[in-house]
C-alpha positions as CSV (number, residue, x, y, z in Angstrom):
1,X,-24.1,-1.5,7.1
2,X,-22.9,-4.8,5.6
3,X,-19.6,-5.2,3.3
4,X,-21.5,-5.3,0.4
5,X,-24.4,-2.5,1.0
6,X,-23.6,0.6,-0.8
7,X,-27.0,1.9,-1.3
8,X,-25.3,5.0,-2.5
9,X,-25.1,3.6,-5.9
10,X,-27.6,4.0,-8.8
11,X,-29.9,0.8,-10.3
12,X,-27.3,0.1,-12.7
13,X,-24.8,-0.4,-10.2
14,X,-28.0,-3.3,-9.2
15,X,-28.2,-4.3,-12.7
16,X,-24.3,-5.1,-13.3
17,X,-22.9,-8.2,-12.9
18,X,-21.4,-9.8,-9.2
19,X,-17.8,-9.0,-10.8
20,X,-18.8,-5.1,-11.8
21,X,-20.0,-4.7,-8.4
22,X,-16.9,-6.1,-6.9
23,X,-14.7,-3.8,-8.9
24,X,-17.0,-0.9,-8.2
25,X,-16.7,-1.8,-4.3
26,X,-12.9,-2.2,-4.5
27,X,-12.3,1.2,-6.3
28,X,-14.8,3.0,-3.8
29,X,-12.9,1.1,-0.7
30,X,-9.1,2.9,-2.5
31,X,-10.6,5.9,-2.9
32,X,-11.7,5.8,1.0
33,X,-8.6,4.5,2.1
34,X,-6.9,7.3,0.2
35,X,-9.0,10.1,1.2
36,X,-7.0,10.0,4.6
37,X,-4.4,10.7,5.9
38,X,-4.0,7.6,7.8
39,X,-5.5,5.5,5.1
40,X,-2.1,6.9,2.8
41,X,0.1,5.8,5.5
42,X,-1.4,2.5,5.6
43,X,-0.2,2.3,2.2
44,X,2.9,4.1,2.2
45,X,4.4,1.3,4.5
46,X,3.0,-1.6,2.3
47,X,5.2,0.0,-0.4
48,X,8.1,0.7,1.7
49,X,7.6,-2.9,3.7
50,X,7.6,-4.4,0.2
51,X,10.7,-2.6,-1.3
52,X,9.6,-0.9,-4.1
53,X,11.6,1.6,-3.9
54,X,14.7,-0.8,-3.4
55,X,16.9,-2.9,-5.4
56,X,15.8,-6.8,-4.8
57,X,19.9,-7.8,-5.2
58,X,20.6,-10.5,-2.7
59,X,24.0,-12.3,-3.0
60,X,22.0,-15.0,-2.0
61,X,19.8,-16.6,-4.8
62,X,16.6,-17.2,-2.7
63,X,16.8,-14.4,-0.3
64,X,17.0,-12.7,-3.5
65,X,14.1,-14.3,-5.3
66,X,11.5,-13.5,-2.0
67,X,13.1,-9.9,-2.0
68,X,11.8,-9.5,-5.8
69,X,8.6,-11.4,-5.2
70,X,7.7,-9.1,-2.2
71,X,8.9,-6.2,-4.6
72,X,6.3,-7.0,-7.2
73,X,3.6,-7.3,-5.2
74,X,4.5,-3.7,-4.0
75,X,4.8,-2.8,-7.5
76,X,1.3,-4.3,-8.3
77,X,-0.4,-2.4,-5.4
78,X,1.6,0.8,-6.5
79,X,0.3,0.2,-10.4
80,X,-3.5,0.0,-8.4
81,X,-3.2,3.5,-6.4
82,X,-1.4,4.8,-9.5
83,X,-4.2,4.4,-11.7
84,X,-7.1,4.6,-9.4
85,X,-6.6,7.3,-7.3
86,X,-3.5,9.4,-9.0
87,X,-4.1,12.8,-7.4
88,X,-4.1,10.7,-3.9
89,X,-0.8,8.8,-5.2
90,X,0.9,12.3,-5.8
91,X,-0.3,13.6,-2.0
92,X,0.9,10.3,-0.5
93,X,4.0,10.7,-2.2
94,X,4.6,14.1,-1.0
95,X,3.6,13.6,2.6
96,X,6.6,11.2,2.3
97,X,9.2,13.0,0.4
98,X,11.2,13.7,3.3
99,X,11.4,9.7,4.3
100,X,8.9,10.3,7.1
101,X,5.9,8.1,6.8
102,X,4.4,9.1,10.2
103,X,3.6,12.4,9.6
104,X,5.9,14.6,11.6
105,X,6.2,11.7,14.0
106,X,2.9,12.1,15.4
107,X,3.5,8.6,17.1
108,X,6.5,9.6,18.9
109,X,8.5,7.3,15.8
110,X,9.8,9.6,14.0
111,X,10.1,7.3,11.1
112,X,12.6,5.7,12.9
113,X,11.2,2.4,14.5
114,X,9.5,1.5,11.0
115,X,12.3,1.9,9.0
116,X,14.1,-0.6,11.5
117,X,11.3,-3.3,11.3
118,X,11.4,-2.4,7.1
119,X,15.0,-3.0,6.9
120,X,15.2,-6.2,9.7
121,X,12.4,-7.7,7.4
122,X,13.9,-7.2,3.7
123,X,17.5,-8.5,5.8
124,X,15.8,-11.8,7.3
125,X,12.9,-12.8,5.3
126,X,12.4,-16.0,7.8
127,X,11.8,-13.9,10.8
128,X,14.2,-15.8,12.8
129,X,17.4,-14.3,14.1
């Protein structure tokens, strides 16, 4: 089954334009992705990766301005979920209340190891040491 083949959908999902059909496939692909469990982690660490939930304040004017651009795109993808899928948002959110994004450390991490890798990355946007 191809990207684009969702057979599943009536002749005036057919009939809409290429752009309808992308949004259609986009909001079925979120509401997949959200369905699971794994799918909500996934997205949990793209908001926590991207600082959402953190102040962007660098003392440093540049570090500062790729904190806040990394920080809206989080935002923007947040905004998506939000409105897309908001009974999915709410589960996602309380799966992580607790600051544990692997749920219950399934992968021996504990939280631990991504929350290092989050806070090296938002501390040393280049990478480099």
């Amino acid at each position: 089954m191809g990207d684009r083949d969702h057979g599943k959908h009536s002749a005036g999902f057919l009939m809409a334009t290429e752009r309808e059909r992308d949004r259609i496939i986009e909001r079925d692909d979120l509401k997949w992705l959200m369905e699971h469990k794994q799918g909500r982690r996934v997205v949990w660490r793209l908001l926590e990766k991207s600082g959402v939930l953190q102040s962007s304040y660098r003392m440093d004017a540049h570090s500062m301005a790729f904190a806040e651009g990394q920080r809206n795109y989080g935002l923007t993808i947040w905004d998506w979920v939000w409105h897309e899928q908001p009974d999915q948002f709410l589960h996602m959110m309380k799966e992580n209340a607790h600051g544990n994004s692997t749920d219950s450390g399934n992968d021996g991490n504990h939280g631990s190891g991504d929350r290092y890798a989050s806070d090296h990355y938002h501390d040393n946007p280049g990478g480099t040491d």
